[in-house]
KEGUNU-388956 format. One line per 5 residues: number of its first residue (from 1); for each residue z, y, x of C-alpha. Coordinates in steps of 0.02 Angstrom, whole numbers, plus 32768, in hexadecimal, padded with zeros to 4 digits. Layout:
NUM) Z Y X | ...
This chain:
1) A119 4F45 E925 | A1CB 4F4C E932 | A250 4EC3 E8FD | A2EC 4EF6 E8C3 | A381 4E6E E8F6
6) A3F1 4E94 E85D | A467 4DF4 E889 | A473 4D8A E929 | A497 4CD4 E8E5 | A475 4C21 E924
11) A3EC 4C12 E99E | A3CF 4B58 E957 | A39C 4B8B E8AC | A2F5 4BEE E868 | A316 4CA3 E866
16) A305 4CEA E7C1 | A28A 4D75 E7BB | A285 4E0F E73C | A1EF 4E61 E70A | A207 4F08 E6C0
21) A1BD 4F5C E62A | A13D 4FE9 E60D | A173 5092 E632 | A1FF 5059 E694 | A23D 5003 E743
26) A2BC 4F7B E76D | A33B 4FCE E741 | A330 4FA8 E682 | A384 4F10 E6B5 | A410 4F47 E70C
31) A47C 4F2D E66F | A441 4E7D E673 | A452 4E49 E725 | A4FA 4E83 E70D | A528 4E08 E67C
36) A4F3 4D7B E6D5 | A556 4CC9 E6D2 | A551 4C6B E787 | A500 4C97 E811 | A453 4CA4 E815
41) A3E7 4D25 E88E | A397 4DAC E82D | A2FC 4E03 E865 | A29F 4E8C E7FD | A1F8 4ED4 E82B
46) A1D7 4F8A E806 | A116 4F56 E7E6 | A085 4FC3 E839 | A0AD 5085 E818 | A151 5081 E7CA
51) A1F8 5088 E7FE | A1F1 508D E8D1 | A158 5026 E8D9 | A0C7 508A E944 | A04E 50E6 E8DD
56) 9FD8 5181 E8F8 | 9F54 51C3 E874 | 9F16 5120 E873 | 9F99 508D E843 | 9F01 500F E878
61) 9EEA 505A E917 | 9FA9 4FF2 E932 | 9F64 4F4B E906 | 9EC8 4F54 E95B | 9E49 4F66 E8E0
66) 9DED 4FE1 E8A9 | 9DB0 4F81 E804 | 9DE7 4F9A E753 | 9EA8 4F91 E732 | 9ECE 4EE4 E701
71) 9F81 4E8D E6F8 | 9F4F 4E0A E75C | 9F3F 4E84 E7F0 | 9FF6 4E9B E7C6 | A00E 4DDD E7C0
76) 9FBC 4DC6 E869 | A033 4E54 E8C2 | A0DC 4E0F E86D | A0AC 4D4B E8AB | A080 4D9B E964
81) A11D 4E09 E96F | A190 4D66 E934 | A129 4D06 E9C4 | A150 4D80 EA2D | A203 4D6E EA17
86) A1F5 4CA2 EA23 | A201 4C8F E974 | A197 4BF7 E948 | A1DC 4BC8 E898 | A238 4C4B E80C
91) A25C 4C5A E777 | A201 4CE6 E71D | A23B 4D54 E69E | A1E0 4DFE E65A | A1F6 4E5C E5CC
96) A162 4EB8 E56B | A0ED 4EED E5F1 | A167 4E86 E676 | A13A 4DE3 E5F9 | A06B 4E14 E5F5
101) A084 4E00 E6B4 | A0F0 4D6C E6B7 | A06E 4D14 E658 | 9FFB 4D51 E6DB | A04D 4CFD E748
106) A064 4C45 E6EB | 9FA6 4C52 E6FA | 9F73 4C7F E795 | A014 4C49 E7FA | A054 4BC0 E78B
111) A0AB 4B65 E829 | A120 4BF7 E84C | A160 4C01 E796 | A1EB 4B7B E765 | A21F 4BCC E6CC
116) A1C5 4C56 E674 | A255 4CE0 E5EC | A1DD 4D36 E580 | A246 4DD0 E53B | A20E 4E49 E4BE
121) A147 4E22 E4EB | A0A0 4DC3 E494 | A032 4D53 E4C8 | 9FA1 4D95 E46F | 9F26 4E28 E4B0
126) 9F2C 4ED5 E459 | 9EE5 4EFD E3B0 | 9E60 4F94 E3C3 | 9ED5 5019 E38E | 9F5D 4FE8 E3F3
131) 9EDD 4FD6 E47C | 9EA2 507B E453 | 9F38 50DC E451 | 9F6F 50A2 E50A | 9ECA 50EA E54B
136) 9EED 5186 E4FA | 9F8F 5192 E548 | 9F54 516A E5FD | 9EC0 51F1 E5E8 | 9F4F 5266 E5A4
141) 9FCB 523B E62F | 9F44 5251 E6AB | 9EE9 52ED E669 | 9FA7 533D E65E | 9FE4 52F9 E6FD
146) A08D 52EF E6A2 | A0DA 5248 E65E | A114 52A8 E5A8 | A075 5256 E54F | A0FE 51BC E57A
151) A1AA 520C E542 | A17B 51CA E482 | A1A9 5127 E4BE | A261 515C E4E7 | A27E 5138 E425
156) A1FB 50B8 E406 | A236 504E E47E | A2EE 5031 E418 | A309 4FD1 E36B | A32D 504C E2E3
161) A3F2 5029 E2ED | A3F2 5075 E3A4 | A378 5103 E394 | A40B 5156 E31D | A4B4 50EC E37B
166) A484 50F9 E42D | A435 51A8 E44E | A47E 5189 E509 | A404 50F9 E528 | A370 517B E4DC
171) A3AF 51DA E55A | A3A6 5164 E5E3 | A316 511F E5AB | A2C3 51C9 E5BE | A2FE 51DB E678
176) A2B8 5135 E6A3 | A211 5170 E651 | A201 5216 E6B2 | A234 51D3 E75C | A16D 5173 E75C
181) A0CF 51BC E785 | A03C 51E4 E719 | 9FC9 517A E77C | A039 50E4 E75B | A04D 50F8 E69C
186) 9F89 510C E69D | 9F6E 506B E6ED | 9FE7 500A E6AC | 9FA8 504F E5F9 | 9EF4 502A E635
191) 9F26 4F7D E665 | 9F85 4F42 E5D1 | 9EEC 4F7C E55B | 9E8A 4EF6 E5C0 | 9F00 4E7B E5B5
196) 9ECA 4DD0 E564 | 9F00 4D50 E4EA | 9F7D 4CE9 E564 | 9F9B 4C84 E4D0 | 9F58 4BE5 E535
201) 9FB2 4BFA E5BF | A05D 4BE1 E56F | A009 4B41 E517 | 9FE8 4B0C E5B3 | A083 4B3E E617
206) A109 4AA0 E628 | A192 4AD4 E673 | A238 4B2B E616 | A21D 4BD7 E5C1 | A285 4C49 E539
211) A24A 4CBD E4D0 | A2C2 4D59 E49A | A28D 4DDC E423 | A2F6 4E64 E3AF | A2FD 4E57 E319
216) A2D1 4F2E E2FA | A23F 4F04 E38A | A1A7 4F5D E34B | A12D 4F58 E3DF | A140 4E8E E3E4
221) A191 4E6D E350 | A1E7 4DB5 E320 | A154 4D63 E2D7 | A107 4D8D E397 | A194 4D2E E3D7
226) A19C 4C9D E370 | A0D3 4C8E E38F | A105 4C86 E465 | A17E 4C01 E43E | A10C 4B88 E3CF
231) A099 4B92 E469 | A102 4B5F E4E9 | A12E 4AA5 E4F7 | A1ED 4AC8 E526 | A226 4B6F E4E6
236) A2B9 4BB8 E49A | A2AC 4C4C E426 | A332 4CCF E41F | A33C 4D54 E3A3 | A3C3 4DDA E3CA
241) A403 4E2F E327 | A3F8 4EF3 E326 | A38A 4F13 E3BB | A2E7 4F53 E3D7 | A260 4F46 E466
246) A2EE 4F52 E4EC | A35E 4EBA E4D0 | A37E 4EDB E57C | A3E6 4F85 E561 | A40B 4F8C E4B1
251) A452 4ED1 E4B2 | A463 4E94 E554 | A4D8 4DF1 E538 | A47E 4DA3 E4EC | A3D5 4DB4 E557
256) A448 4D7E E5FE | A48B 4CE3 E599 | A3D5 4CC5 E562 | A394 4CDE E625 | A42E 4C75 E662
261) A3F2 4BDD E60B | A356 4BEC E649 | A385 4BEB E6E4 | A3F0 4B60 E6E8 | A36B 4AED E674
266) A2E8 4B0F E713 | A384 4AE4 E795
């Protein structure tokens, strides 16, 4: 897997670690990194198949398994790859797919996460037709051998104010989308549909956490949100006004002030 270092910063201090979302890479959170107060290190995974992580016709075939796609094969390979680097302790944050594995990792690595930013993501498993429709998409990806089965998301990603105001981040968006591999979107897709109810997990989970959402979000709307943060025993909910699913692009202050505090509540 390979770890971007978006910002060098104190050696002393927890590195904070971004998780990107689904169709995407780390660069989705290049507009954050660069908003950043102090000096914290930044490192962002491209997880297994996207961005310039390794990946042939068979994204499992990079983490070593040939089972079922699972998240928590994804968890696993983002806790070795920090190890790797000597990073014993972080602070997590992940946005929609980026937050199903940060949870992953609260519950099978709970001693490398100090503080845990869920952003734009839910804690509870998929509904059947949700679940259904990502396993049409990875058969359709797959079948096709073409990610365009994906490009729909270039819109549904963004609140309804910046589908219409900000048809250069469609376009970016769209870029970012057709730059990964069928074989990734299919397992990631496959993967999320067997995602569980992490619900527990943030119940359990006792160290500092925030929650951000957009207001326009439709894929994990506000009432998703405010659900994470009555689990958690030490969270702070932000809810950015005229932003969708990408808080990250579409409002990216706020998400870096949010991620800030995080970071300086785990120390």
């Amino acid at each position: 897997m390979q770890v971007h270092t978006l910002r060098k910063g104190a050696p002393d201090r927890p590195p904070l670690v971004l998780l990107h979302g689904f169709p995407l890479d780390h660069r989705m959170w290049l507009d954050v990194t660069d908003l950043l107060p102090g000096d914290p290190t930044v490192l962002a995974p491209d997880l297994p198949g996207f961005g310039g992580s390794p990946t042939g016709d068979d994204v499992a075939t990079t983490l070593g398994s040939g089972g079922d796609p699972s998240l928590d094969l994804a968890a696993d390979a983002v806790a070795a790859s920090l190890r790797n680097l000597g990073v014993e302790r972080a602070v997590v944050a992940g946005l929609s797919m980026g937050g199903y594995v940060a949870m992953a990792l609260a519950e099978r690595h709970p001693r490398l996460v100090a503080g845990l930013g869920l952003v734009d993501t839910k804690s509870t498993a998929d509904d059947d037709a949700a679940r259904d429709r990502r396993l049409v998409m990875a058969e359709t990806v797959l079948a096709e051998m073409r990610v365009d089965a994906a490009l729909g998301m270039r819109t549904a990603l963004l609140g309804t104010t910046n589908r219409i105001a900000r048809p250069d981040l469609v376009d970016r968006i769209e870029g970012w989308i057709r730059d990964q591999g069928p074989a990734a979107i299919a397992w990631a897709q496959r993967a999320m549909a067997a995602r569980p109810d992490r619900t527990e997990v943030l119940r359990s989970y006792g160290g500092p956490s925030v929650v951000v959402v957009g207001d326009e979000d439709e894929l994990a709307p506000v009432a998703a949100a405010e659900h994470m943060a009555g689990a958690l025993s030490d969270a702070e909910l932000v809810v950015v006004p005229g932003a969708g699913h990408m808080t990250s692009n579409e409002s990216p202050e706020p998400v870096a002030a949010a991620l800030a505090g995080l970071v300086r509540r785990a120390g």
